[in-house]
ZADO-1210 file (C-alpha; in nm, 4 decimals, padded with zeros to 6 digits):
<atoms>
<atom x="-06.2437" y="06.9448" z="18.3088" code="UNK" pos="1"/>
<atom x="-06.5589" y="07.0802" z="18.1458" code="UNK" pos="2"/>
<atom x="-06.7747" y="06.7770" z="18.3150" code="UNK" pos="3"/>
<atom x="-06.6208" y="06.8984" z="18.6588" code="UNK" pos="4"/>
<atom x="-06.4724" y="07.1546" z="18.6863" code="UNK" pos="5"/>
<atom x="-06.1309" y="06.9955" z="18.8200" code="UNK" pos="6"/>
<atom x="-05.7971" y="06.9161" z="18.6611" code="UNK" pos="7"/>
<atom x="-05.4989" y="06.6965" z="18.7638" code="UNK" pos="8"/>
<atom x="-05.1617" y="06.7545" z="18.8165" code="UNK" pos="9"/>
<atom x="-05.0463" y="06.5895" z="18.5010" code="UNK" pos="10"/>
<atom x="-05.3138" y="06.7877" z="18.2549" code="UNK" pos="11"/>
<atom x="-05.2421" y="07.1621" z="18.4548" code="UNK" pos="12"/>
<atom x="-04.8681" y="07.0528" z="18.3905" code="UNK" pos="13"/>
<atom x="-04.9433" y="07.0174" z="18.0281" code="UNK" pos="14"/>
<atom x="-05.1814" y="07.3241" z="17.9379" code="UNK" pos="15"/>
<atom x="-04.8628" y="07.4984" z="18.1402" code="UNK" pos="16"/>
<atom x="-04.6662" y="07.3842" z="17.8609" code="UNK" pos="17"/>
<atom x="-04.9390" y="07.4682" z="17.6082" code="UNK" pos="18"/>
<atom x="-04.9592" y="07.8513" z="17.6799" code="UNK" pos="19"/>
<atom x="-04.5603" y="07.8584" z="17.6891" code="UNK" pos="20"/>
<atom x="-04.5188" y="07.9410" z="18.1044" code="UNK" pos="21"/>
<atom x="-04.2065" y="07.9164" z="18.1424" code="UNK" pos="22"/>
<atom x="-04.1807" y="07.9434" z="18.5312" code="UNK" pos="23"/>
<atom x="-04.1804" y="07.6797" z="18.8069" code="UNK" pos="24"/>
<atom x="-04.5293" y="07.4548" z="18.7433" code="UNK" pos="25"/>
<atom x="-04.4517" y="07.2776" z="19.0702" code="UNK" pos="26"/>
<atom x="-04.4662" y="07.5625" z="19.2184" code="UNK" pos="27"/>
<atom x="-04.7280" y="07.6962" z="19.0697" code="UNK" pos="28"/>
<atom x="-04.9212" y="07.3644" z="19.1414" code="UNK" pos="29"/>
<atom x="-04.8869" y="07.3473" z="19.5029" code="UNK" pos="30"/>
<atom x="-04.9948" y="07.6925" z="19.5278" code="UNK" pos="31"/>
<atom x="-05.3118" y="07.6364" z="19.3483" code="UNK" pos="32"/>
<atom x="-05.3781" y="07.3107" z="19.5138" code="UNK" pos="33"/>
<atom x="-05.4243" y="07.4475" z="19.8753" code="UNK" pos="34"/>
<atom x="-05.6077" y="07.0995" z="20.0324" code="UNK" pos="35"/>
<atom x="-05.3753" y="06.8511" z="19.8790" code="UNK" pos="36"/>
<atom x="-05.5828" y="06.6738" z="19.6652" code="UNK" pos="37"/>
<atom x="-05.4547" y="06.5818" z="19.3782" code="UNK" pos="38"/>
<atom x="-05.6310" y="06.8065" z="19.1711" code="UNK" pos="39"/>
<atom x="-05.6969" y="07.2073" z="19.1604" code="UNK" pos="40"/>
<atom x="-06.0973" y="07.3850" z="19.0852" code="UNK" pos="41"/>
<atom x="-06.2289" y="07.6913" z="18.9501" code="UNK" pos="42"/>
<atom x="-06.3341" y="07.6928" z="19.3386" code="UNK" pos="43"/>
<atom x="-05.9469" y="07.7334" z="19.4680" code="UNK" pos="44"/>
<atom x="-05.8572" y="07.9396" z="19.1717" code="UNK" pos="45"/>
<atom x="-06.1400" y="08.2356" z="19.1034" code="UNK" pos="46"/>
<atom x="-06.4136" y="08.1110" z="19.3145" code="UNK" pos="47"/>
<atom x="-06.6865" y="08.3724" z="19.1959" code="UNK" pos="48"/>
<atom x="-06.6544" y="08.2735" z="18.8976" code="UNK" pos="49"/>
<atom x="-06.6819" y="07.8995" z="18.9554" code="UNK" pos="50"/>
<atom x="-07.0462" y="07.9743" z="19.0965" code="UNK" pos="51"/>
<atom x="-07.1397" y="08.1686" z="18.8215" code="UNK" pos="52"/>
<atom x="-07.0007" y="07.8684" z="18.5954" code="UNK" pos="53"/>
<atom x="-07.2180" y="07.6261" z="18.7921" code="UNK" pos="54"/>
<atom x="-07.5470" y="07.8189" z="18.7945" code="UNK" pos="55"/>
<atom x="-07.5124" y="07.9187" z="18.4437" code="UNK" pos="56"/>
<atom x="-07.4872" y="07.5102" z="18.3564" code="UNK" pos="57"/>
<atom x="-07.7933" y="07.4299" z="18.5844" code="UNK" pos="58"/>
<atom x="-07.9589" y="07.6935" z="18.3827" code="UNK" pos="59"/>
<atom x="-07.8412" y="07.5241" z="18.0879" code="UNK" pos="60"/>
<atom x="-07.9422" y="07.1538" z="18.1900" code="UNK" pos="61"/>
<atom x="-08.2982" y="07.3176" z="18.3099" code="UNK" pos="62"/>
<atom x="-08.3903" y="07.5270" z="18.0030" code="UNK" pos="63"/>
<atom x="-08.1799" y="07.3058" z="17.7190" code="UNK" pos="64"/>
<atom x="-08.1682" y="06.9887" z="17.8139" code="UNK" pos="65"/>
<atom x="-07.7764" y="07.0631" z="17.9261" code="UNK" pos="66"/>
<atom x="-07.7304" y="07.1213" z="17.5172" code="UNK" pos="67"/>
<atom x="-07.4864" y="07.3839" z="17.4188" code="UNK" pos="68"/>
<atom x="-07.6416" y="07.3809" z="17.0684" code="UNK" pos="69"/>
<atom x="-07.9910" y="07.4004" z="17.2000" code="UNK" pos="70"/>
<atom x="-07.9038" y="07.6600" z="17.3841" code="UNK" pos="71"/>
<atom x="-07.7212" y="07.9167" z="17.1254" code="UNK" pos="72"/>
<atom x="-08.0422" y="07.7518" z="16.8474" code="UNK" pos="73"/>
<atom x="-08.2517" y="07.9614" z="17.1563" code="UNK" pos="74"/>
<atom x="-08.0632" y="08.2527" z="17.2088" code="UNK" pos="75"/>
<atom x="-07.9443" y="08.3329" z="16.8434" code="UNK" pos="76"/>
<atom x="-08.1593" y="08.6327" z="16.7476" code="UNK" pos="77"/>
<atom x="-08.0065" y="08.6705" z="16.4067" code="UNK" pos="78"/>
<atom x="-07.9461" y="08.3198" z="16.2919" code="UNK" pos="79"/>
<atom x="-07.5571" y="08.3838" z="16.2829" code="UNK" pos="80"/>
<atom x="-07.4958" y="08.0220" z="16.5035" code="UNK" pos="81"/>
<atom x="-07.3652" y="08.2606" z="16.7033" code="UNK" pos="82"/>
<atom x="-07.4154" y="08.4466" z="17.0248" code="UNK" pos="83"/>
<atom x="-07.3213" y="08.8105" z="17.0801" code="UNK" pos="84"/>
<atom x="-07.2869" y="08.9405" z="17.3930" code="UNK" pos="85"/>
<atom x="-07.6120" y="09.1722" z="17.3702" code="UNK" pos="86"/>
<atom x="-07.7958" y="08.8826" z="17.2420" code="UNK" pos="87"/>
<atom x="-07.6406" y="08.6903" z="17.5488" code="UNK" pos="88"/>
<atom x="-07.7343" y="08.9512" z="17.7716" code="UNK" pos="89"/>
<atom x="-08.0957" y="09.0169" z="17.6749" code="UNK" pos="90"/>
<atom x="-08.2089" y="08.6340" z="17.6258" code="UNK" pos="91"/>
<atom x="-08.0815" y="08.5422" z="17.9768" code="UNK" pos="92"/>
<atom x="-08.2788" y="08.8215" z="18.1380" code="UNK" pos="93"/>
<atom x="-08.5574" y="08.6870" z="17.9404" code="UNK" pos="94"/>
<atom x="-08.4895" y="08.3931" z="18.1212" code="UNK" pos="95"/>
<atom x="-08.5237" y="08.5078" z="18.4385" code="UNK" pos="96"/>
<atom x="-08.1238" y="08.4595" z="18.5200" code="UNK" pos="97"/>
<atom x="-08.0588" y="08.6273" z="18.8358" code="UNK" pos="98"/>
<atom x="-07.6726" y="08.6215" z="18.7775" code="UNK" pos="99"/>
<atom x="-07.3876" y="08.8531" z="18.6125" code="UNK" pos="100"/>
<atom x="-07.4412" y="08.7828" z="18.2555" code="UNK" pos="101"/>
<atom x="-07.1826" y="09.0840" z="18.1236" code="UNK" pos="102"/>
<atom x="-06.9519" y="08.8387" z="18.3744" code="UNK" pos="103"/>
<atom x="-07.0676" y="08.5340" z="18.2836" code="UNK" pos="104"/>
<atom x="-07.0157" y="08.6283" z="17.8960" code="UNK" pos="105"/>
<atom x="-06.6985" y="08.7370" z="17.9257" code="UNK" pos="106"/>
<atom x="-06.6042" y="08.3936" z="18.0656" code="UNK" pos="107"/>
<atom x="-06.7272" y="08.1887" z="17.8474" code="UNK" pos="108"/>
<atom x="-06.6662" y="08.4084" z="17.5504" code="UNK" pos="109"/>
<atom x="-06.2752" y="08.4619" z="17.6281" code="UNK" pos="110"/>
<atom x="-06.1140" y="08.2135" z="17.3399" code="UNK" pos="111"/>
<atom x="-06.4079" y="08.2997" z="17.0717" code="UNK" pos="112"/>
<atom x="-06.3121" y="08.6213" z="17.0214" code="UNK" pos="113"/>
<atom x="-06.6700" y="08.8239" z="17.1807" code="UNK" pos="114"/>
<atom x="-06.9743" y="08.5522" z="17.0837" code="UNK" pos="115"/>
<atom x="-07.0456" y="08.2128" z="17.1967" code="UNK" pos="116"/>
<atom x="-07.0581" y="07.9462" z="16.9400" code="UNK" pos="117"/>
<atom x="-07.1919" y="07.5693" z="16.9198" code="UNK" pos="118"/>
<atom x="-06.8218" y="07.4187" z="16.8859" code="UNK" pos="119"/>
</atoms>
């Protein structure tokens, strides 16, 4: 899902499972997966922040090489092989990123717990 962006029916049935929903996944499924396909994207489910997924990773692939650690090596000020969010914030703009990074950090920060790591 990381490479694409998409997930099957099998794999949305399991992280179901994972974070303990206890309601009707076949339901659930054939509400998220509006064209039939097979399959469900950020796109169907939270499509702003699909695009700000995929310009953030051309950014990445542009500036690091499409390297995770490259990129936090770049954008850790303090050497903590972490990112905070100001650090985030101030190093895209730096960049030139056009985008939402308060957004954008908040995505991709959810499970860490506030900063961006290299694992």
């Amino acid at each position: 899902p990381e490479e694409n962006m998409k997930i099957g029916g099998m794999q949305f049935a399991r992280a179901c499972e994972e974070i303990g929903y206890r309601g009707n996944v076949s339901a659930l499924w054939r509400y998220f997966d509006h064209d039939h396909s097979g399959h469900i994207t950020l796109q169907e489910i939270d499509s702003a922040s699909g695009v700000l997924l995929a310009e953030f990773k051309m950014l990445v692939k542009s500036h690091f090489e499409g390297s995770i650690t490259k990129l936090v090596q770049a954008l850790d000020d303090n050497r903590s092989n972490r990112i905070t969010k100001a650090e985030f914030i101030g190093s895209l703009h730096k960049l030139g990123y056009q985008g939402h990074p308060k957004r954008l950090f908040d995505l991709l920060s959810r499970q860490a717990g506030g900063f961006i790591a290299a694992e």
